[in-house]
C-alpha positions as CSV (number, residue, x, y, z in Angstrom):
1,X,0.0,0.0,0.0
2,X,1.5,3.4,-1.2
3,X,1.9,6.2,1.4
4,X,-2.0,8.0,1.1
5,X,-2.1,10.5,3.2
6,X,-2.0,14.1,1.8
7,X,0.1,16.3,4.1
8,X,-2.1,17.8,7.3
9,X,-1.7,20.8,8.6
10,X,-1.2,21.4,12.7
11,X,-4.7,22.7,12.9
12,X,-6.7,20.0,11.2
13,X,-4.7,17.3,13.4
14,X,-5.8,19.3,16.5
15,X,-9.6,19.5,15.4
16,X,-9.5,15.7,14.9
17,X,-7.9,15.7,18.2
18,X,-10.9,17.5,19.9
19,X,-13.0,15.0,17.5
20,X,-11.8,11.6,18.8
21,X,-11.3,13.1,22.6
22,X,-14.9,14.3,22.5
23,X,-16.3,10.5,21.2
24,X,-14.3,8.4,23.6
25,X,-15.8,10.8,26.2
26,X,-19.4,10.0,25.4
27,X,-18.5,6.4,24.8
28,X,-16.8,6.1,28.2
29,X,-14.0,3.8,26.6
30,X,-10.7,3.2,27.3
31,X,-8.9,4.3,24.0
32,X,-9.9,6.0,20.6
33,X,-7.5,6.4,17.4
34,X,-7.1,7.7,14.0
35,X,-4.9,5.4,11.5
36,X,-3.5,6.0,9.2
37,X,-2.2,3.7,6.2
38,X,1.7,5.0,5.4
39,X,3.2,2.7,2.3
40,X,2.9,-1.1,3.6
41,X,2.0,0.0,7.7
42,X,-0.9,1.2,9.5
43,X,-0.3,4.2,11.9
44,X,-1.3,5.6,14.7
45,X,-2.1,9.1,13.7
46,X,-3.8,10.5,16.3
47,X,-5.0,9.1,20.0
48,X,-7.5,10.0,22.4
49,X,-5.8,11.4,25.7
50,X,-7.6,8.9,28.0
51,X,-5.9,7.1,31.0
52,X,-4.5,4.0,30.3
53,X,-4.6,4.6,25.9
54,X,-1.9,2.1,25.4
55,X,-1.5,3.1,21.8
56,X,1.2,6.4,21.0
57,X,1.0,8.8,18.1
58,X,3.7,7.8,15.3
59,X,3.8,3.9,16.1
60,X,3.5,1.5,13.2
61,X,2.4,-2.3,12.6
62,X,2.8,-4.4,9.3
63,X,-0.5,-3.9,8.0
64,X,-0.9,-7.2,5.4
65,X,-1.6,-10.6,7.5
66,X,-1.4,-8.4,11.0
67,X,-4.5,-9.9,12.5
68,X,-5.8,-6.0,13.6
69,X,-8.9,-4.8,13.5
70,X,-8.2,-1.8,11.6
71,X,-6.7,-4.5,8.4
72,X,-10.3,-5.9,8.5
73,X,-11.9,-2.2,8.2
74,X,-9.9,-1.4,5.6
75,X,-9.7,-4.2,3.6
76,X,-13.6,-4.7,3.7
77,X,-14.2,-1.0,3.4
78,X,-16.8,-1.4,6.1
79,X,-17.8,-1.0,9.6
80,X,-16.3,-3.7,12.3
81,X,-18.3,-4.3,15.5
82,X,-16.3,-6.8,17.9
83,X,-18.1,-6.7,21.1
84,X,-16.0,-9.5,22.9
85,X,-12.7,-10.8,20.9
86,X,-12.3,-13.5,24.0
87,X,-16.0,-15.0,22.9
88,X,-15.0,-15.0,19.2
89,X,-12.8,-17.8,17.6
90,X,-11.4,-15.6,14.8
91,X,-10.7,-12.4,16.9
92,X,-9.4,-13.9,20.4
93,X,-5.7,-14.0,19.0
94,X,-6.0,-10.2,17.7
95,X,-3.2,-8.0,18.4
96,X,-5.1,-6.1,20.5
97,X,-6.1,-8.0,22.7
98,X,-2.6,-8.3,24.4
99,X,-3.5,-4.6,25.5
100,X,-7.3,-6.5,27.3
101,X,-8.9,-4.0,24.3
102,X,-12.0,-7.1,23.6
103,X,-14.0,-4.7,22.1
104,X,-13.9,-2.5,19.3
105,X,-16.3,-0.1,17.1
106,X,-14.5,1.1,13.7
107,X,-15.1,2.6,10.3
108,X,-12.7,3.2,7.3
109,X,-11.6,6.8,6.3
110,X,-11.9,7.1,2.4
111,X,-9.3,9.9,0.8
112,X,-11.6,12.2,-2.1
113,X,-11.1,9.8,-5.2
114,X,-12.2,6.5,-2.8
115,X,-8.6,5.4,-2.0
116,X,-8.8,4.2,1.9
117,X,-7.2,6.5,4.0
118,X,-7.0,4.9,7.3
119,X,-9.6,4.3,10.2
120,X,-11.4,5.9,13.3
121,X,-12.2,3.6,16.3
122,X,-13.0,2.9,19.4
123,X,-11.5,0.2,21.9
124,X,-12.9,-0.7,25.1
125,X,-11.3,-3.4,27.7
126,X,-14.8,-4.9,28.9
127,X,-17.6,-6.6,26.6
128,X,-19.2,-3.6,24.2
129,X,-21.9,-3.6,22.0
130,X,-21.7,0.4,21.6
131,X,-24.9,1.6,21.8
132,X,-26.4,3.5,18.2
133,X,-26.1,6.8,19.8
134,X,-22.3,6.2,19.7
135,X,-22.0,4.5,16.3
136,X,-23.6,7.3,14.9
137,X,-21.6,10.1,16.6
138,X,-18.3,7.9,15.5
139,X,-19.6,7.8,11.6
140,X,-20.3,11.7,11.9
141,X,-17.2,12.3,13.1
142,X,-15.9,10.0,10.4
143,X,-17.8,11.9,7.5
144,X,-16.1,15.1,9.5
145,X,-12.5,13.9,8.5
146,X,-13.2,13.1,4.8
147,X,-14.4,16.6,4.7
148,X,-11.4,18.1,5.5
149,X,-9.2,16.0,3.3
150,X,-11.7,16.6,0.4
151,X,-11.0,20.4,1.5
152,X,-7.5,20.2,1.9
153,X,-7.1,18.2,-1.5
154,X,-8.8,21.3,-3.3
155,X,-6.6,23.2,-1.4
156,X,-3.8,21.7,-2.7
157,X,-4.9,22.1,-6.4
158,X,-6.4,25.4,-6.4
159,X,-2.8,26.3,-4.7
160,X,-0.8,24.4,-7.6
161,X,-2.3,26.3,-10.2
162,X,-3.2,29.9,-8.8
163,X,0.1,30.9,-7.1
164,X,2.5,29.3,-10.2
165,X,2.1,31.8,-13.0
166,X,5.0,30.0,-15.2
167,X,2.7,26.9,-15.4
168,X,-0.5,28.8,-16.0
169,X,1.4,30.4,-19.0
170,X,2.7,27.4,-20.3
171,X,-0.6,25.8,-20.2
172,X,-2.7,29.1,-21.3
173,X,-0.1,29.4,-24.4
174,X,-0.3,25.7,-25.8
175,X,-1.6,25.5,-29.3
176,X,-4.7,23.5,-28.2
177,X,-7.3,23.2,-25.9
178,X,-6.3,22.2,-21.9
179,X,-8.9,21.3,-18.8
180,X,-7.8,19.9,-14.9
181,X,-10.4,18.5,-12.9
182,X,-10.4,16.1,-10.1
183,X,-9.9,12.5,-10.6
184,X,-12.6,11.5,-8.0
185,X,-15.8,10.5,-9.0
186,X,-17.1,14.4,-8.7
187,X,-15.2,15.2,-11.5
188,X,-14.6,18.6,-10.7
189,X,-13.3,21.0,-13.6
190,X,-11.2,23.6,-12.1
191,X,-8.7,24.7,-14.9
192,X,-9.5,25.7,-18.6
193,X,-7.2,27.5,-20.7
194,X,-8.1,30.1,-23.1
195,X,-7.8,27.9,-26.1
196,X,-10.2,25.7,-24.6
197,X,-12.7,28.4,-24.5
198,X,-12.2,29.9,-27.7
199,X,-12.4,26.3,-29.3
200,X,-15.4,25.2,-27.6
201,X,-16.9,28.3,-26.4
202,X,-17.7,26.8,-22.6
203,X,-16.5,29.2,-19.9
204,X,-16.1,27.9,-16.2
205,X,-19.4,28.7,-15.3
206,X,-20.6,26.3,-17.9
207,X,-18.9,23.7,-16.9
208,X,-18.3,23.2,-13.2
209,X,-18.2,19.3,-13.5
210,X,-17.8,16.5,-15.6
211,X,-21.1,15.5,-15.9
212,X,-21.9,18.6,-17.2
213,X,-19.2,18.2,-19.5
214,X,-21.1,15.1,-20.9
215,X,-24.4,17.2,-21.1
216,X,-23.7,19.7,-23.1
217,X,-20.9,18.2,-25.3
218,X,-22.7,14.7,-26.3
219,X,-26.7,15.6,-27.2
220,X,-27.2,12.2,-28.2
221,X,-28.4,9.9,-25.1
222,X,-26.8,7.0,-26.8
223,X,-23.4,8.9,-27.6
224,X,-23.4,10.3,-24.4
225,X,-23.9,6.8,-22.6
226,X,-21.1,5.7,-24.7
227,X,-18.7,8.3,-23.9
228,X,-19.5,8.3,-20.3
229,X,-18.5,4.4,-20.1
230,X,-15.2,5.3,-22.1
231,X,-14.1,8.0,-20.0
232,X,-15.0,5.8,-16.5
233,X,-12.8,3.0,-18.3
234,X,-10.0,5.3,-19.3
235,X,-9.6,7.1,-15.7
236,X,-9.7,3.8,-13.9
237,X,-6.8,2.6,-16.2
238,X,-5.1,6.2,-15.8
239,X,-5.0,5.8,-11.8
240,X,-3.6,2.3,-12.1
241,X,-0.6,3.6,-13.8
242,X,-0.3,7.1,-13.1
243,X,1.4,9.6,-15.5
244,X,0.2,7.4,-18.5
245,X,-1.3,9.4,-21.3
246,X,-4.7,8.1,-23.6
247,X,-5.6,9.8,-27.2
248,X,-9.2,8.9,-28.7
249,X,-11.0,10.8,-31.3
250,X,-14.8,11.9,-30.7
251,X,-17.1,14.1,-31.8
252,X,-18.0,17.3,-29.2
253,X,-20.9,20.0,-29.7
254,X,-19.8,23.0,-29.3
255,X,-21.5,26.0,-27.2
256,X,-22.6,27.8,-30.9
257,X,-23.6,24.3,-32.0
258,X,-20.7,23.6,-34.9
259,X,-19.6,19.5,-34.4
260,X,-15.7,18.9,-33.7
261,X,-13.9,16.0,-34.3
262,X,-11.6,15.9,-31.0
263,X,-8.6,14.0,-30.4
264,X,-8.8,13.9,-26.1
265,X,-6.0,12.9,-24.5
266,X,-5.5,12.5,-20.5
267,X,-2.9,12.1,-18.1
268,X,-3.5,12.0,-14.3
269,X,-0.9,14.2,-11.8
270,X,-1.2,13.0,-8.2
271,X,-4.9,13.5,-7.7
272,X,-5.6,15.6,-10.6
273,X,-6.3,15.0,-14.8
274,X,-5.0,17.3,-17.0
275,X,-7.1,17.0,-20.3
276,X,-6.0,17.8,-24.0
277,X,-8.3,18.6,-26.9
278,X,-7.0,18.7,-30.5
279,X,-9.8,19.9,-33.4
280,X,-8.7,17.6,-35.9
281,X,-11.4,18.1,-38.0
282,X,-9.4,19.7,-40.9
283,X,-7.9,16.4,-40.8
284,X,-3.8,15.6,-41.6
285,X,-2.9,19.3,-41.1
286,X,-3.2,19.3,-37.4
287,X,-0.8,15.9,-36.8
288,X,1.8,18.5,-35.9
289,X,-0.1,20.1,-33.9
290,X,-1.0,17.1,-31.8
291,X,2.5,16.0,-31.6
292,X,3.3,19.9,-30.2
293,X,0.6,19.6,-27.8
294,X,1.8,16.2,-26.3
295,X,4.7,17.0,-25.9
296,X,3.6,20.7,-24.0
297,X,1.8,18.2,-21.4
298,X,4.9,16.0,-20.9
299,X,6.1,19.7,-19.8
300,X,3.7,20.8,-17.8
301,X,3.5,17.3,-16.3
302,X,7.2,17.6,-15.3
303,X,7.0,20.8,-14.1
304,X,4.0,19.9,-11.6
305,X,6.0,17.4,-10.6
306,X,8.7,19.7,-10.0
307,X,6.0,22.0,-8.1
308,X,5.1,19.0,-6.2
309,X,8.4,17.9,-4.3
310,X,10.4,21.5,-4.2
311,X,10.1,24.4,-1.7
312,X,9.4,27.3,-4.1
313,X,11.3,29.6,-2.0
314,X,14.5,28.0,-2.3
315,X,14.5,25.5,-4.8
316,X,15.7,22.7,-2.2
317,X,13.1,19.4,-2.0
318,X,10.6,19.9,0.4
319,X,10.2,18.3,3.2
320,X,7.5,15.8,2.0
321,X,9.9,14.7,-0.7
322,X,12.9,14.3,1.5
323,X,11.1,12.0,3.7
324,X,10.2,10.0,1.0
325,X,14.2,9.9,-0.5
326,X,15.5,9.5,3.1
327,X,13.5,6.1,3.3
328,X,14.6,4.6,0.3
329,X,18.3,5.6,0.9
330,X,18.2,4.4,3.8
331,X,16.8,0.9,2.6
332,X,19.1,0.7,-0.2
333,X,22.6,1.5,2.7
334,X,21.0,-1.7,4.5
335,X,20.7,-3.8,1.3
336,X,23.9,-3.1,0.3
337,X,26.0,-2.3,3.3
338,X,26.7,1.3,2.2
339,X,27.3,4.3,4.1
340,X,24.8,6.9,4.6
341,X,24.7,10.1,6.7
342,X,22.7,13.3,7.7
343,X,23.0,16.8,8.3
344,X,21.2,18.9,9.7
345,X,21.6,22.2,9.7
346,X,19.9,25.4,11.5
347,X,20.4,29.5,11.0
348,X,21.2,31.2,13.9
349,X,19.5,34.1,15.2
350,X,17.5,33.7,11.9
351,X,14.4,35.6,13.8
352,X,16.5,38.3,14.6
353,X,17.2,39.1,10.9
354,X,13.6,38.9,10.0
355,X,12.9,41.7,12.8
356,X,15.9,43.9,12.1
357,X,15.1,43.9,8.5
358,X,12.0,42.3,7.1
359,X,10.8,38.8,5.9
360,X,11.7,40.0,2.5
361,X,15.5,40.6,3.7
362,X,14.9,36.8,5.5
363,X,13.6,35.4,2.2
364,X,16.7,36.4,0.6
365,X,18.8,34.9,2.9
366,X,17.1,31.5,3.1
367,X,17.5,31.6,-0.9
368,X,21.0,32.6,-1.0
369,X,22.1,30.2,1.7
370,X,20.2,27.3,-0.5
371,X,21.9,28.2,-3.3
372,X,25.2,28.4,-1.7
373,X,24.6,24.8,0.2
374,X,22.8,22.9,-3.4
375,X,26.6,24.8,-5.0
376,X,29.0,23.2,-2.4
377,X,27.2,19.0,-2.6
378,X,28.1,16.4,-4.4
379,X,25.3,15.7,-7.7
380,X,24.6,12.4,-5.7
381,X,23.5,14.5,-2.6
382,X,20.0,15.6,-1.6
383,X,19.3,19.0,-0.1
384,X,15.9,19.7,1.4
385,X,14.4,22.3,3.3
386,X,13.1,20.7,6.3
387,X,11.1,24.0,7.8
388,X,11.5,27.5,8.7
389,X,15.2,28.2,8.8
390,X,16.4,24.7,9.0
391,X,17.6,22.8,6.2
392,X,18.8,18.9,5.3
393,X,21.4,17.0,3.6
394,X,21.4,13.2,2.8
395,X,25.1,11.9,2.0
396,X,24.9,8.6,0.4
397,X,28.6,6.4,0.4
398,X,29.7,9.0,2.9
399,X,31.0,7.7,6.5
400,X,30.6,10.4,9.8
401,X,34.4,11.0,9.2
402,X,33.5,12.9,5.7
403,X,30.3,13.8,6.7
404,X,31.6,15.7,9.2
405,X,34.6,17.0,6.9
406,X,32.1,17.9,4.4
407,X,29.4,19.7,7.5
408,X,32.6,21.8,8.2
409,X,33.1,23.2,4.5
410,X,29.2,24.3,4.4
411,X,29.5,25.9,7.5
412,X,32.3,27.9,6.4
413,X,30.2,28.5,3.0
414,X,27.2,29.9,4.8
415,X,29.0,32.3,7.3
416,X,30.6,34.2,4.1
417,X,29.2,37.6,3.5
418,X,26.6,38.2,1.3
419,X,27.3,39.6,-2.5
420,X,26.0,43.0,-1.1
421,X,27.7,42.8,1.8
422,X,24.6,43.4,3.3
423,X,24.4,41.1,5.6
424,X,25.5,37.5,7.4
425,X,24.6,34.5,9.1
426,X,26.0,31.8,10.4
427,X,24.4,28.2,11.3
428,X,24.8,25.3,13.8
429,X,25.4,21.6,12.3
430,X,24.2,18.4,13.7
431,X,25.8,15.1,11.8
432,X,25.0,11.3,12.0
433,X,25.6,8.1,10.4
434,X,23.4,5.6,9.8
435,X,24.0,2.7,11.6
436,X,23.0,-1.2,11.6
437,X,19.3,-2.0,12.0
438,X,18.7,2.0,12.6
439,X,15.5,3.5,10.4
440,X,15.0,6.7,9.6
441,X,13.8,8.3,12.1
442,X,16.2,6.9,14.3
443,X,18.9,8.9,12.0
444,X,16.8,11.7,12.2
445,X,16.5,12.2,16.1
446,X,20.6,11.5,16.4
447,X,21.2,14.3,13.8
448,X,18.6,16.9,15.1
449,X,20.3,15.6,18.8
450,X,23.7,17.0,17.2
451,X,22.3,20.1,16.2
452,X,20.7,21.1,20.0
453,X,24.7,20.2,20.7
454,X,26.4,22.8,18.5
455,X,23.2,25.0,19.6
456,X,24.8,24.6,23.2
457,X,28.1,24.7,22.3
458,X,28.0,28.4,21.2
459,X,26.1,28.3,17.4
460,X,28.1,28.5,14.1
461,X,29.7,25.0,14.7
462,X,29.4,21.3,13.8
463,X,28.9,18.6,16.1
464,X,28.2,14.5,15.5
465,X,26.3,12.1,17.1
């Protein structure tokens, strides 16, 4: 199972904090969670704060063949009602049980285009059949959560699009027609270029979904029935194999009435499809014309995914992306007995510079100091920044020996004076290798544990752990 979850800010984790604290106290149980799926596990994402919750925020299990509860909910896409495991042949060996949780009340969390998301339940240590009053609050807090991912997945598109004008003009100034709408089974259109709506004549007030789309494009019932079952069949082939691209020729009624013959193509971008339409009506002149607008949506493909794993600021990966590179480095140093280490690296007295002079003077600095840290790596190194004023380096084949050597060289590289002369900073290091049978965040908490020791030591220094 890939990783699922979109990335949640502070203050939706805290509402479905208050969410799940608020149902284990009308339920009078002994535990509730969120879970979370995260690539092959199920995680604990976020816990009621009851006495005795044996379960912690950030712990994992194997999900396939794990015996849980939760693996049943989600692979049955269904509510699970266990009012004693102890009187019940096939749940008496659960997992849970070695905590005396014998009961449990659960119901899968569904991401906006029906992918499972995870779980919200309830555990009790004493026989429960959970009365309908609490099933009901559970599901409505349930229905509560897939709101705000539905939300925060807009978000996420409407922010891709609106606040990169370099894509919007690459897309606006393609020689044929372009649409985006969700790949959920809303089918929400969100994007059409100008092209689109001189060809067609269709605004984004005419066509606010898919369905609509289908109304007003394909008269014929029979056509439209057709083209409908086409399009289902193509998007569920699309999300099986993402980034793959589809051409078929159809005929769409325009807004004036005139009859196109359309070439539509499609390609789906994390949870997004970005349409093509190419009037081929005029027959063999356009062929170059469809070969130029392919190849613009390989472009604009690359360059969301470009959008999608780099911190706009600074051009470094974001942190979402690092995580994701930090756990297959550190699987492949395992498999093949290779070194790997990690720097961390803070500014100091970064907060001072943005109070002195301006969070435009602080942007600056955060871009220069990217550039002058992405300047002084190796190709084979990975620079990310990991929040704020902080920033990250993954050094595959390097030992703590040159990763330390190589910690001391940026740190001389980011304490040089500006171009301007207009200003400088300096920042504290933390270093660590990875060693045997030591994941990621295990890496992570020894490097960010060397950083808090140059902190102490004075700032603008390196330290190892």
């Amino acid at each position: 199972m890939m990783r699922t979850a979109p990335e949640l800010p502070e203050e939706t984790l805290r509402q479905w904090q208050d969410a799940v604290d608020l149902v284990v106290r009308l339920a009078g149980v002994r535990a509730g969670l969120v879970m979370r799926t995260v690539d092959d596990d199920i995680e604990v994402l976020v816990r009621g704060e009851t006495p005795g919750n044996p379960y912690h925020v950030g712990e994992r299990e194997r999900l396939d063949g794990s015996g849980l509860y939760c693996e049943t909910v989600l692979r049955s896409q269904e509510k699970l009602l266990v009012s004693n495991a102890l009187e019940s042949q096939r749940w008496r060996s659960n997992p849970d049980v070695r905590h005396g949780l014998i009961s449990y009340l659960g119901f899968p969390i569904r991401l906006p285009d029906g992918r499972p998301f995870g779980t919200i339940c309830l555990l009790d240590d004493r026989e429960n059949s959970y009365s309908r009053d609490v099933e009901m609050v559970l599901e409505k807090m349930r229905d509560l959560i897939e709101g705000h991912l539905r939300l925060l997945a807009d978000n996420s598109r409407q922010r891709l699009f609106a606040s990169e004008s370099l894509l919007r003009r690459i897309l606006d100034n393609v020689p044929t027609s372009v649409a985006c709408c969700s790949a959920d089974s809303e089918g929400r259109l969100f994007y059409l270029n100008e092209q689109f709506m001189r060809t067609f004549g269709y605004t984004q007030a005419d066509l606010p979904t898919m369905d609509r789309w289908f109304e007003l494009v394909y008269p014929d019932d029979a056509y439209r029935a057709i083209r409908r079952a086409s399009w289902r069949a193509t998007l569920e082939g699309l999300l099986q194999q993402k980034g793959a691209a589809e051409r078929k020729e159809f005929q769409v009624t325009c807004k004036d009435g005139r009859v196109l013959d359309v070439l539509i193509g499609a390609v789906v971008i994390e949870d997004m499809v970005l349409a093509s339409f190419v009037d081929v009506t005029e027959g063999k002149r356009h062929e170059r014309e469809i070969v130029q607008a392919h190849e613009a949506l390989v472009a604009a493909n690359a360059e969301l995914g470009r959008l999608a794993t780099t911190d706009p600021l600074t051009g470094a990966a974001n942190r979402r992306h690092f995580d994701e590179t930090l756990a297959l480095q550190v699987e492949q140093a395992r498999r093949y007995g290779e070194p790997l280490s990690l720097v961390l690296l803070d500014l100091d007295h970064f907060k001072a510079i943005n109070d002195e002079y301006g969070h435009a003077r602080g942007d600056e600095v955060l871009s220069e100091v990217s550039h002058r840290l992405q300047e002084s790596l190796r190709v084979t190194d990975r620079l990310a920044r990991w929040g704020g004023e902080e920033f990250a380096a993954l050094l595959p084949h390097c030992d703590a020996a040159a990763a330390l050597a190589t910690a001391e060289k940026l740190r001389a590289v980011v304490s040089a004076p500006s171009p301007s002369g207009a200003w400088t900073v300096t920042a504290s290091f933390g270093v660590a290798q990875l060693r045997p049978g030591e994941g990621p965040e295990e890496l992570m908490k020894r490097a960010d544990a060397a950083l808090y020791d140059a902190k102490a030591a004075g700032r603008n220094a390196v330290r190892a752990r």
